[in-house]
C-alpha positions as a Markdown table, in Angstrom:
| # | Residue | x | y | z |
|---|---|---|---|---|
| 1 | Unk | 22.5 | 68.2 | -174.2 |
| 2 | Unk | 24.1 | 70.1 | -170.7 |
| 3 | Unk | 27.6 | 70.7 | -171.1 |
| 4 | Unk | 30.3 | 69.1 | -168.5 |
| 5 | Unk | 33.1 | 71.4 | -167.8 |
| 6 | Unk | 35.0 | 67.7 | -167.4 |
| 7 | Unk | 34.8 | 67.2 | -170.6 |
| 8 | Unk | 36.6 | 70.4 | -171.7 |
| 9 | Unk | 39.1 | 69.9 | -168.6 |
| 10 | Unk | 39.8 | 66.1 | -170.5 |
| 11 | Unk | 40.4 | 67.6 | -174.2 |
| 12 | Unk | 43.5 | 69.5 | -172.7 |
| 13 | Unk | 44.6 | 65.5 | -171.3 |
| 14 | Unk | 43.0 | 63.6 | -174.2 |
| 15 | Unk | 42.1 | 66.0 | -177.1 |
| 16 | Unk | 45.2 | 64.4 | -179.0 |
| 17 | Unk | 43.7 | 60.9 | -179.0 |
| 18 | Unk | 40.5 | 62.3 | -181.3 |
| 19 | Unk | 40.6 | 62.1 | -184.9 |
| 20 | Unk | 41.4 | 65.8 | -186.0 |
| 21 | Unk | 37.5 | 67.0 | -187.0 |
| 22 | Unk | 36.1 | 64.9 | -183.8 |
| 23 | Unk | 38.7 | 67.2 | -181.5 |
| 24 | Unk | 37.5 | 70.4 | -183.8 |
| 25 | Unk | 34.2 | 69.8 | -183.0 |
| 26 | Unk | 34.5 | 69.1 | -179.5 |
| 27 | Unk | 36.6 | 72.4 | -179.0 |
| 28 | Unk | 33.9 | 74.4 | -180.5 |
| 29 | Unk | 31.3 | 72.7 | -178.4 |
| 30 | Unk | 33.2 | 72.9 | -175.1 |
| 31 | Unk | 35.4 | 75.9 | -175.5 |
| 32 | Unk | 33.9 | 77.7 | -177.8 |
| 33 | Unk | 30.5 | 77.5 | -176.6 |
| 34 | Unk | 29.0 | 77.1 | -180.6 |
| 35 | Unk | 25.7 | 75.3 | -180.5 |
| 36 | Unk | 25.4 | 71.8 | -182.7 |
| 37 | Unk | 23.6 | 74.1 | -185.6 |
| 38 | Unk | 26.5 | 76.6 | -185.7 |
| 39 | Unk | 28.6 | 73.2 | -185.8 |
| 40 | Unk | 26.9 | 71.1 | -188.2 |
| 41 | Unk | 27.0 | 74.2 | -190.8 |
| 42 | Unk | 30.4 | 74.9 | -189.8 |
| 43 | Unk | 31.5 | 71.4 | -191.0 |
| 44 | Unk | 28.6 | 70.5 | -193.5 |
| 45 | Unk | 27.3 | 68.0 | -191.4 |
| 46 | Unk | 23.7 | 67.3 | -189.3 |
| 47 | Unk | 22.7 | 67.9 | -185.6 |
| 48 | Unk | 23.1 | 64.3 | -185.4 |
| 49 | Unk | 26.3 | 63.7 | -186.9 |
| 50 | Unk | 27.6 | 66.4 | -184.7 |
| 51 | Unk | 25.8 | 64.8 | -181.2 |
| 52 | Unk | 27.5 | 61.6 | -182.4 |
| 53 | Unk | 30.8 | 62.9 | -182.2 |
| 54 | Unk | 30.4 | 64.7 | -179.2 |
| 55 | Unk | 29.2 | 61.4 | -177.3 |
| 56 | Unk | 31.7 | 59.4 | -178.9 |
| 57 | Unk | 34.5 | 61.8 | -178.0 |
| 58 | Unk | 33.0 | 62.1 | -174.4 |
| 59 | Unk | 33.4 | 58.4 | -174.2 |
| 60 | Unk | 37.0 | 58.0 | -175.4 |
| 61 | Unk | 38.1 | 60.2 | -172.9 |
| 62 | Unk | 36.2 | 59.4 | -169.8 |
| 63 | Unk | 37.3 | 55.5 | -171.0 |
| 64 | Unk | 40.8 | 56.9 | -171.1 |
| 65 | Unk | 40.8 | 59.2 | -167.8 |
| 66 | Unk | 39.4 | 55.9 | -165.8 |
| 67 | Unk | 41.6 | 53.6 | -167.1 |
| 68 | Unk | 45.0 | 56.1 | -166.9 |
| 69 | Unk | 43.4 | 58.8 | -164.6 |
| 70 | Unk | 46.1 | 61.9 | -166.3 |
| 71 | Unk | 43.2 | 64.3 | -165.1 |
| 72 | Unk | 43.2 | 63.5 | -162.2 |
| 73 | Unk | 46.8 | 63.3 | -160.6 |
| 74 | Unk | 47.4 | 66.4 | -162.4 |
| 75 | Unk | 44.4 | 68.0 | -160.4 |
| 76 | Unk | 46.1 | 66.0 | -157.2 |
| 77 | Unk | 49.1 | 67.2 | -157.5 |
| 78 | Unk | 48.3 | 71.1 | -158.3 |
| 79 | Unk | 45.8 | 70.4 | -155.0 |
| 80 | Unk | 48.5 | 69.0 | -152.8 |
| 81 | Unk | 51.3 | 71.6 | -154.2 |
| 82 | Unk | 48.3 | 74.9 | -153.3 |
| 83 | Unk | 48.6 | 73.1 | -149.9 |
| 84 | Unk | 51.9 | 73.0 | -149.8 |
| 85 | Unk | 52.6 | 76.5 | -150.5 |
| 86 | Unk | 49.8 | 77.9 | -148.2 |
| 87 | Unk | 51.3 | 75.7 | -145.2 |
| 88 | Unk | 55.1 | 77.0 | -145.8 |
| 89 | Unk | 53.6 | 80.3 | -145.5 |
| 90 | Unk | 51.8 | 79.7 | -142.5 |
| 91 | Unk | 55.1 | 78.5 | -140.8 |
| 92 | Unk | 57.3 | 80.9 | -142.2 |
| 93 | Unk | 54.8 | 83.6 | -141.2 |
| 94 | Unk | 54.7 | 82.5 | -137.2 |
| 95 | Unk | 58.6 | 81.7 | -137.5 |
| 96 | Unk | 59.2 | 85.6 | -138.2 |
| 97 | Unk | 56.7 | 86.8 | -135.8 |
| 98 | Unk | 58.6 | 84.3 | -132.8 |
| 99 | Unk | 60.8 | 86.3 | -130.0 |
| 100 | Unk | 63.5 | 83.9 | -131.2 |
| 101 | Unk | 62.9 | 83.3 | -135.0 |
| 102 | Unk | 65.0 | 80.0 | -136.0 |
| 103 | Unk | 67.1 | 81.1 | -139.6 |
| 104 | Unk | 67.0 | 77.6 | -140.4 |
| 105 | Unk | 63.1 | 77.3 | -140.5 |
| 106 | Unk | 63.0 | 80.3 | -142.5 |
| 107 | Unk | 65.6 | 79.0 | -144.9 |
| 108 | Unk | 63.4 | 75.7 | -145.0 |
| 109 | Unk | 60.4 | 77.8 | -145.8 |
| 110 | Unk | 62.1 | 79.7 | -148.8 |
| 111 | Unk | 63.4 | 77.0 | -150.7 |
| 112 | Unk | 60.3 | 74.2 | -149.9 |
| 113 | Unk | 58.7 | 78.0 | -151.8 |
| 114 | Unk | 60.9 | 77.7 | -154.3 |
| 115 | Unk | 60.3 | 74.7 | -155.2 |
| 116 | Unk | 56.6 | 75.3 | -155.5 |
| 117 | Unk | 57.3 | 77.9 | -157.4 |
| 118 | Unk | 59.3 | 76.2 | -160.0 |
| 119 | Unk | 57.2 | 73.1 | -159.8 |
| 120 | Unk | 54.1 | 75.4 | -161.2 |
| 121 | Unk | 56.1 | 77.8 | -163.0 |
| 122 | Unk | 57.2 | 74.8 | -165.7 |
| 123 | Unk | 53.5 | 73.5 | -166.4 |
């Protein structure tokens, strides 16, 4: 069974949504990188029973991230804000090295920073 890096990106969106051992074993699958025999002793259970809960977690939260998409915008939005803060520092950067640098542009470029900043700063 190859392992999808998705899936561990989704239990940080979803994770809540599994029953509590379902989300256990999923973590030490995913994030722990524990194999299913290291899992199945861990909770006194068989390969099987711990593949089954794998696939069924793996389906409740790709179900989930189609139909609400969480994952997703988040990744948009910390995509579109790296963007933001690398263009403001473009501008910002040929604004200072201008023969008449504007003030306001400057001040534009510190605050739009800012609020980058703070934006990423409280996730």
């Amino acid at each position: 069974m190859a392992k999808n890096l998705e899936i561990s990106y989704l239990l940080d969106f979803y994770g809540d949504v599994l029953t509590d051992k379902q989300r256990d074993v999923m973590e030490q699958y995913y994030n722990d990188d524990f194999s299913l025999s290291e899992i199945a002793e861990n909770f006194g259970i068989s390969r099987q029973g711990v593949r089954d809960a794998i696939k069924r977690g793996e389906t409740t939260m790709l179900e989930l991230e189609e139909k609400i998409g969480f994952a997703k915008r988040y990744r948009a939005m910390q995509e579109g804000l790296s963007r933001l803060d690398h263009l403001t520092r473009e501008i910002r950067f040929c604004n200072a090295n201008r023969y008449d640098m504007s003030e306001e542009i400057q001040n534009s470029c510190n605050e739009m920073l800012d609020i980058v900043k703070s934006i990423t700063d409280n996730q």
